[in-house]
N, C-alpha and C positions, 0 to 999 in steps of 0.2 A: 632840463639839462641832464644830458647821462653824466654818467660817471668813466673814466678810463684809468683802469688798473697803473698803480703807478711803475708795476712791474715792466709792463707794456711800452711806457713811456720810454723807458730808462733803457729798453731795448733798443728799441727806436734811433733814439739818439747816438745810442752807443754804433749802432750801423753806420748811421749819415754821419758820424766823425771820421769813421773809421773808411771809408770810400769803399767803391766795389773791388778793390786789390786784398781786401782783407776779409769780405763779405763770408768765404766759404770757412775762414778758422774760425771765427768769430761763432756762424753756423754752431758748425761742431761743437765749441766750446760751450755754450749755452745747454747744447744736446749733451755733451760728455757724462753727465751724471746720470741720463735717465739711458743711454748708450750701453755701457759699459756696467752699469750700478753704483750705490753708493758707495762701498767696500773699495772698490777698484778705482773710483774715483779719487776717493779719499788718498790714494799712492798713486798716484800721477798727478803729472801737470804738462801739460798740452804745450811744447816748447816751442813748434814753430811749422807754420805750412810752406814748400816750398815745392816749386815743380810737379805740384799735383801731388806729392807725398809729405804724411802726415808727420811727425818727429815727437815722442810720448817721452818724457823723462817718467823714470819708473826708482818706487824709494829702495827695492835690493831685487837680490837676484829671485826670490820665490815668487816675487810678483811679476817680474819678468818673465820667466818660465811659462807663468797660469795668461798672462796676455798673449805671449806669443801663440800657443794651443788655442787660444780663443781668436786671435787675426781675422781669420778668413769671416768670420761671425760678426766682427764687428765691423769691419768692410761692406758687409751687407746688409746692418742693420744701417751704418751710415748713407748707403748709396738707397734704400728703403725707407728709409725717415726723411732724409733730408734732401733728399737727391742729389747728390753730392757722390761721383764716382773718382774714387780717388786711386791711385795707382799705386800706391805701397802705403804703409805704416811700418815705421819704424820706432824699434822699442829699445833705447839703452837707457844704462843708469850713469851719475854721474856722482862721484864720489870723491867731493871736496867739505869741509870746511863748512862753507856756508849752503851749501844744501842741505847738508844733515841740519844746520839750525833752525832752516825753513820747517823739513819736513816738523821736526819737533816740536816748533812753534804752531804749524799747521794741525797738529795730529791733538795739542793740548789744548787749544782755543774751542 
């Protein structure tokens, strides 16, 4: 009897719940850390795919700046990785309330 990574599993799963309407964020998402890097990662959260284009919520403006400069790179590391050719990425920030509590809660855990 082998053994199967239970990381694998939980991937798996998370695919086949999620149907093939969601398959390419999902993709991404999974990729986003080793994509972009940890640092980068760590200030973003992958909001939402829609029409072939990507939607990055980003934690302030200096992060935004240093993604935007990087786009076209990470465009290609996604359509390179994952094969996933995606038509834009879009980078805003949103600056309410309860985001700032995420990031903070995100950024101290």
């Amino acid at each position: 009897m082998s053994f199967i990574p239970a990381g694998n599993v939980i991937k798996n799963l998370i695919y086949r719940i999620a149907g093939g309407k969601y398959r390419e964020l999902i993709s991404i998402s999974f990729a986003w850390k080793r994509i972009v890097g940890k640092l980068m990662a760590e200030k973003t959260i992958i909001y939402k795919f829609e029409n072939n284009v990507l939607f990055v919520n980003v934690s302030n403006n200096i992060w935004l700046q240093e993604l935007v400069l990087q786009k076209y790179e990470i465009l290609r590391r996604i359509k390179e990785e994952l094969k996933i050719e995606l038509d834009d990425i879009v980078f805003f920030m949103r600056t309410n309330d309860a985001n700032k509590r995420y990031y903070r809660k995100r950024n101290h855990a």
